[in-house]
N, C-alpha and C positions, 0 to 999 in steps of 0.2 A: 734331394737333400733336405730341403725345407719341412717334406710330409714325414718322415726319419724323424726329424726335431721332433714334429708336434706328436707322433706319436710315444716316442720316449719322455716328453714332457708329459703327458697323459698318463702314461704308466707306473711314471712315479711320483704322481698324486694320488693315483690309485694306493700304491703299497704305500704312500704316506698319509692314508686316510683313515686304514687300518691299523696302525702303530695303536696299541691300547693304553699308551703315555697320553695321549691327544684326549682321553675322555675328561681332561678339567674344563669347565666351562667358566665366563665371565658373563657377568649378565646384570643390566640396573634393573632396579627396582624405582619408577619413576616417582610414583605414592609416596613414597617413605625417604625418598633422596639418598638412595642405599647400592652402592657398588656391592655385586654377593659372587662369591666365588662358589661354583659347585663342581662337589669331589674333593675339591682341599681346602685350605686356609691363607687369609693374607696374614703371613707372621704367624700369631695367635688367634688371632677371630675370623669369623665368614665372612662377614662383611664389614665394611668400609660406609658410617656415614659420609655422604658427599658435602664437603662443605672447603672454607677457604684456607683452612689450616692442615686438611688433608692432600693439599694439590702435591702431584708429584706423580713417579714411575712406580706402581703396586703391581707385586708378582704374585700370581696365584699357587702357592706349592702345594705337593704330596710327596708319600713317600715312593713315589714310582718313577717321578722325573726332577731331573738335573736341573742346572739353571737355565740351559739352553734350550731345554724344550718345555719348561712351563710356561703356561700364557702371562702376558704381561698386560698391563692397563695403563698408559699417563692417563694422569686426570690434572686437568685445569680447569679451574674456579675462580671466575673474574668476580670482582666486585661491582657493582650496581651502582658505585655509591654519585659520580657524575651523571645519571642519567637523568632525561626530563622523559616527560609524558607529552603527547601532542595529541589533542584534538582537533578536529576539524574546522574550530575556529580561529585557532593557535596560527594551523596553516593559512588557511587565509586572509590573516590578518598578514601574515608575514610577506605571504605574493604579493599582494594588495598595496603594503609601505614599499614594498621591492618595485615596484609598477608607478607608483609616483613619485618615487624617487629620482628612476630613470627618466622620467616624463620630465621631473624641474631640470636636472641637470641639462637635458636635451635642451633645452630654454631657453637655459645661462648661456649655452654657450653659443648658440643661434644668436642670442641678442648682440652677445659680445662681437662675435665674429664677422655678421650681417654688414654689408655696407651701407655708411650711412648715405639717406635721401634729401634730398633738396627740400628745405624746410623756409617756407614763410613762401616772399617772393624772391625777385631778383635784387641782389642788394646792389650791383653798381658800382661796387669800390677796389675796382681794380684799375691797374695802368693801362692798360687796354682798351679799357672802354672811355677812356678820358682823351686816350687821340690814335690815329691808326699807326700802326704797325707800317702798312706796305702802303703809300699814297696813289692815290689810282690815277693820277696827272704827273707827269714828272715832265722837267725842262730840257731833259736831252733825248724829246723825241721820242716821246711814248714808250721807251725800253724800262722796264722794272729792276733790269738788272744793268748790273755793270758791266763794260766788256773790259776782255781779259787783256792783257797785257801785250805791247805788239812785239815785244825781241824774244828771241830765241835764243836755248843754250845748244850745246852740245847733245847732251841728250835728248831733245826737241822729239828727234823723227828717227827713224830704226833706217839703220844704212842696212845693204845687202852684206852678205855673209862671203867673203870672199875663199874659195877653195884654195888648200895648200898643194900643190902639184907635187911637192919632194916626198907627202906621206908612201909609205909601202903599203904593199898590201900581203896579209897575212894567209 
């Protein structure tokens, strides 16, 4: 099926290659900045200066083809008038400020962010260091800690789980 397409696609590029409507040509003229129609005319002239006032869809006619089968041309014509020029020093200077730019900001925020270090010496002025915390003598017998409480509740100690004998079984 596929080999059928391409040769019926082939064929009738052939017989559309020879259609003698097809000999209009479009063609620039790069020198002269000149769109030139050969065989007909765009409108009334051959050619078409290329410029900004000319931008648009230009049909090449004769008297041998319709509008369907004359070649057509858009032309679009931007303006220049934002552009710069870069040279080599232009660029480099720009990677260059780009590159320590990154470098300070990496810095700022290194510095900012950095934990701060122990600066000077030990300054001493805490409650801590003025008396201890945990006394390493105590009066009840060398224990650091306190002991706990001697009564018990209720929920003390986990009693056993007593089986219900009435359940059924499913």
């Amino acid at each position: 099926m596929d080999r059928r397409v391409f040769v019926l696609l082939c064929l009738l590029t052939a017989v559309r290659s020879d259609d003698p409507s097809n000999k209009l040509e479009i063609s620039v003229d790069e020198q002269n900045m000149l769109l030139i129609c050969k065989g007909g005319k765009f409108g009334d002239e051959e050619s078409i200066q290329l410029n900004y006032d000319n931008s648009g869809l230009h049909q090449c006619k004769s008297e041998e083809c319709n509008d369907d089968t004359c070649p057509k041309a858009l032309v679009k014509i931007l303006s220049s008038e934002n552009l710069i020029e870069l040279d080599i020093g232009a660029v480099f200077t720009v990677l260059g400020a780009d590159v320590i730019a990154t470098a300070l900001i990496g810095w700022a925020i290194y510095t900012i962010c950095a934990q701060p270090t122990t600066r000077g010496g030990y300054q001493g002025n805490k409650a801590s260091d003025k008396q201890a915390l945990i006394s390493n003598h105590t009066p009840s017998g060398g224990d650091t800690y306190q002991p706990l409480n001697t009564r018990t509740d209720e929920y003390s100690t986990l009693h056993a789980q007593r089986k219900n004998k009435n359940k059924q079984s499913v």
